[in-house]
matplotlib code that plots the C-alpha trace (Angstrom):
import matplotlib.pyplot as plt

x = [15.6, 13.4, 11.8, 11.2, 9.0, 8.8, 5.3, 4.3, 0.6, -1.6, -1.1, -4.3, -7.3, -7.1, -8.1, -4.0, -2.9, -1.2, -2.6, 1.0, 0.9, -2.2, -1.3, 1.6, -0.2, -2.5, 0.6, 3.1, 3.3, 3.4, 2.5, 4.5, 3.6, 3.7, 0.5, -1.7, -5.3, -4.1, -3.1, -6.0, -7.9, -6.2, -6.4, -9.9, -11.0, -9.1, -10.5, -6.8, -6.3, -2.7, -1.9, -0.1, 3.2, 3.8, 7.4, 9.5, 9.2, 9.3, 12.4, 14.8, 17.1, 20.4, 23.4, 21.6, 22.3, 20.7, 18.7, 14.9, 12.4, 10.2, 13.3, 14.8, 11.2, 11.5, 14.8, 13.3, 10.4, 13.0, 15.8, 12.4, 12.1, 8.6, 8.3, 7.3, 6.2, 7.2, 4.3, 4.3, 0.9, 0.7, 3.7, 6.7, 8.5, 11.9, 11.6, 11.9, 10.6, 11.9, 11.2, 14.3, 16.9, 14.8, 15.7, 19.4, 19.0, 18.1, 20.9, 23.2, 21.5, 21.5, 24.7, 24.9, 27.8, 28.1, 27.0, 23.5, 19.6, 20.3, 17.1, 15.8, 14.7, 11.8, 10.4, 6.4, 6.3, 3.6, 2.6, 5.4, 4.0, 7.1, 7.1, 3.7, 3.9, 6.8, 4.8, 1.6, 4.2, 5.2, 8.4, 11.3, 12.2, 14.8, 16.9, 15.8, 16.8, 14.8, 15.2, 12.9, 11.3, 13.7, 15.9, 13.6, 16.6, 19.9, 21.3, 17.5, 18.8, 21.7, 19.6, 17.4, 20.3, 21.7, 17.8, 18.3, 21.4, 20.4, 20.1, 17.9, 14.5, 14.5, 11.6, 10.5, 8.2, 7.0, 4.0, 1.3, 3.3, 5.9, 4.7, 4.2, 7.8, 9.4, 7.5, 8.8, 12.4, 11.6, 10.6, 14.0, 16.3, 14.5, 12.0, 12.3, 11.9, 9.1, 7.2, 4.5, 2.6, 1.2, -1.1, -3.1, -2.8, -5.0, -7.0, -10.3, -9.1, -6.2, -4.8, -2.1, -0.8, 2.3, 3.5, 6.5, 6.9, 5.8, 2.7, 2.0, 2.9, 0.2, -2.6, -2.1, -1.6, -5.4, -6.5, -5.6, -8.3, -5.7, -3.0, -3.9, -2.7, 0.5, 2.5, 5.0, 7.0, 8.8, 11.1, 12.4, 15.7, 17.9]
y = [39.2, 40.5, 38.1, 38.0, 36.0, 35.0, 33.7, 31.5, 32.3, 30.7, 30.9, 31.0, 29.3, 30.8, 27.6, 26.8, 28.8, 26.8, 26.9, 28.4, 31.3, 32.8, 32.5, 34.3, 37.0, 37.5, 38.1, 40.0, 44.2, 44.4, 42.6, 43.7, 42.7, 43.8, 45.5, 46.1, 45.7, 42.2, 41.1, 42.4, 40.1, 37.2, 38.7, 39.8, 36.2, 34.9, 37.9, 39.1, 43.0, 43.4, 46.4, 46.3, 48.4, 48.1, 47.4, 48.6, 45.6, 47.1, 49.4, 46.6, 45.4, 43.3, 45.7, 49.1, 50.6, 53.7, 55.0, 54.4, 56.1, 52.6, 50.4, 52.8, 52.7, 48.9, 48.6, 51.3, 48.9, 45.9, 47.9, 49.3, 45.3, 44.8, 41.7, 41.7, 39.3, 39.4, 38.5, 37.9, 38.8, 34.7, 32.1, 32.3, 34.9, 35.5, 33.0, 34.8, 37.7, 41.3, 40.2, 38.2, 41.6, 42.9, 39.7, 40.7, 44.3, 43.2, 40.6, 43.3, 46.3, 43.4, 41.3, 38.7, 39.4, 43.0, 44.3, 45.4, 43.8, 40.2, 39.5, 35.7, 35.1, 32.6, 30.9, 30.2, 27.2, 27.2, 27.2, 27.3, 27.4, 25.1, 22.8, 22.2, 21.8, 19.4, 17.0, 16.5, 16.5, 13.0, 13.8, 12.0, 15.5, 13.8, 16.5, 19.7, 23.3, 26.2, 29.3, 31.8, 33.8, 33.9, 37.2, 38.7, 39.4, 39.1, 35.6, 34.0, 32.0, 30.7, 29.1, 27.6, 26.0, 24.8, 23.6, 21.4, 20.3, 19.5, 15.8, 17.3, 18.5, 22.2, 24.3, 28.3, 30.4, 32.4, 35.5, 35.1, 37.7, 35.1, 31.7, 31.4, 32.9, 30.2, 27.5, 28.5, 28.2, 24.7, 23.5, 24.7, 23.8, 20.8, 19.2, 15.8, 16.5, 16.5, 19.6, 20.0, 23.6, 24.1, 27.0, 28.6, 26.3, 26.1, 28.4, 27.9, 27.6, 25.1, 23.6, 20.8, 20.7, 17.9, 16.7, 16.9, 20.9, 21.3, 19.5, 22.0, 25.0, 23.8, 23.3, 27.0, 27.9, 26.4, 27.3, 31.0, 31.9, 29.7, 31.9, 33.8, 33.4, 32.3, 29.8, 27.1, 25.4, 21.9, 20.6, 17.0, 15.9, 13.4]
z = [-9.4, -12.2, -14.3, -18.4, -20.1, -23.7, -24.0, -27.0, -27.8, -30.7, -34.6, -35.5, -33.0, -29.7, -27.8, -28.2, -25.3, -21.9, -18.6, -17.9, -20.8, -19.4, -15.6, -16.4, -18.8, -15.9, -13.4, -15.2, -14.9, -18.3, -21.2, -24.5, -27.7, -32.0, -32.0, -29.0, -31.2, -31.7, -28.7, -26.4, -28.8, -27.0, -23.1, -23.9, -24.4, -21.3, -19.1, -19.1, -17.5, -17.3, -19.4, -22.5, -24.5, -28.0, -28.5, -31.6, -33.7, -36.9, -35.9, -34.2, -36.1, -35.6, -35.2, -34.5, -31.2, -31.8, -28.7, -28.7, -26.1, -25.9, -25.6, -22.7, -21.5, -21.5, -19.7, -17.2, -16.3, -16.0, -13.7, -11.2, -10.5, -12.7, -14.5, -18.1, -20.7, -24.4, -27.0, -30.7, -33.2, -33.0, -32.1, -30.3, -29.8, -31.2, -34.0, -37.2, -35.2, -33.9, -30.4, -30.2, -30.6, -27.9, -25.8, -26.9, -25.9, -22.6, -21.8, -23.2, -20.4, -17.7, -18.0, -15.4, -13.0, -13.0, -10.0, -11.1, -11.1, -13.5, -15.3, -15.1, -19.0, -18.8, -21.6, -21.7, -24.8, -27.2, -30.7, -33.8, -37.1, -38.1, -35.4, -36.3, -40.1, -39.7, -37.6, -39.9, -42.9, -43.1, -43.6, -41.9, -39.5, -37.1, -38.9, -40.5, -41.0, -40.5, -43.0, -41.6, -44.2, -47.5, -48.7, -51.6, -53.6, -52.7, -51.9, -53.0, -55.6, -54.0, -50.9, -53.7, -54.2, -51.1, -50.9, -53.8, -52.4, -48.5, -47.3, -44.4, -44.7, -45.6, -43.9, -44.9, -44.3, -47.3, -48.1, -50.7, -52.5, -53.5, -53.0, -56.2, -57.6, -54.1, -56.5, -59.2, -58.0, -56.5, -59.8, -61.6, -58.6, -57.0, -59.3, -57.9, -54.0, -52.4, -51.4, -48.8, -47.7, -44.9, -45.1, -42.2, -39.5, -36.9, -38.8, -40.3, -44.5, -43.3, -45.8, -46.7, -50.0, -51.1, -54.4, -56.6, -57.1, -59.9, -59.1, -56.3, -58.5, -60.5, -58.0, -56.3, -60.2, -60.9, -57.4, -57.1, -54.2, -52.4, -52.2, -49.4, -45.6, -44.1, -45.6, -44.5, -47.3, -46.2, -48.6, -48.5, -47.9, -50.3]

ax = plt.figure().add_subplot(projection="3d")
ax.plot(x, y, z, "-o")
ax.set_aspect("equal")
plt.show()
């Protein structure tokens, strides 16, 4: 049976990689991943040779089922009997990431039951950006709901609104383009929750900011060489 692997590989310091993650990495046929400059970054430093393939992340979307050379390549690889492992730039896989209609594509081309190979999809836990901005929160997390990254336009105000609303802690992930205007937002909608960013985690600039929002709106406001990286935005519950 051929085997898939969605392999979780580090957000930011590369010393947060399992044991597991680069035994498999090192096994696999194929290794496929966002962009390939990034990722031989990673199998560089763990002396990892297996070759790499540079999936259609940026054309996969929900929905389309519009024939694509690299994803036909893809199920090629899987239906010869090679085993493959899925990467993201940083993270895991499939979480507010392209990677996981490619998971789809596959259970759709290898349906279990129906008289052809069935692929074994194996995940390879590891780093979340989320996960690991709700634990140094201080936030009560036994319940929370994860947003991905919010719409730009359409529907944006109304989940600042169900975010207002929510008895369980809200979590996003949101660009340096629009932290501030995702601020902004919090102030009008929620100005007495409690809001903590987490921004570049595991990174060298990490940085936890909490307060009311319009106390944080003020701080990146005064701070402005601040709003740069990758943001995670936790919003408290009732």
């Amino acid at each position: 049976m051929p085997k898939f692997y969605v392999v979780g590989t580090p957000i930011g310091n590369m010393e947060d990689i399992t044991f597991r993650a680069v035994r498999i990495l090192n096994e696999v046929d194929l290794v496929l991943c966002e962009d390939t400059r990034v990722t031989k970054n990673l199998l560089n430093k763990y002396n990892i040779k297996t070759p790499t393939f540079s999936y259609p992340s940026d054309n996969l979307k929900p929905g389309v089922n519009k024939a694509n050379p690299k994803i036909e390549y893809i199920l090629k690889q899987i239906e010869e009997g090679r085993t493959l492992a899925l990467v993201s730039d940083a993270g895991t896989p499939t979480i507010s990431d392209p990677g996981s209609v490619l998971v789809s594509k596959i259970k759709e081309a290898f349906p279990a039951n129906a008289g052809g190979p069935e692929v074994e999809i194996i995940a390879i836990p590891g780093p979340s950006a989320v996960i690991s901005a709700l634990s140094i929160s201080g936030l009560n997390v036994a319940e929370f709901t994860f947003l991905g990254f919010l719409p730009h336009k359409k529907g944006r105000e109304t989940l600042f609104k169900e975010i207002a609303e929510s008895e369980r802690v809200m979590v996003f992930y949101e660009s340096p383009h629009r932290i501030m205007k995702a601020l902004s937002s919090l102030v009008k909608f929620a100005p007495e929750k409690k809001v903590t960013i987490a921004r570049e985690l595991t990174k060298v600039f990490e940085q936890i900011v909490s307060g009311t929002p319009a106390e944080v709106e003020k701080y990146f406001t005064d701070n402005g060489d601040k709003v740069r990286g990758e943001f995670v935005v936790l919003v408290s519950g009732k």
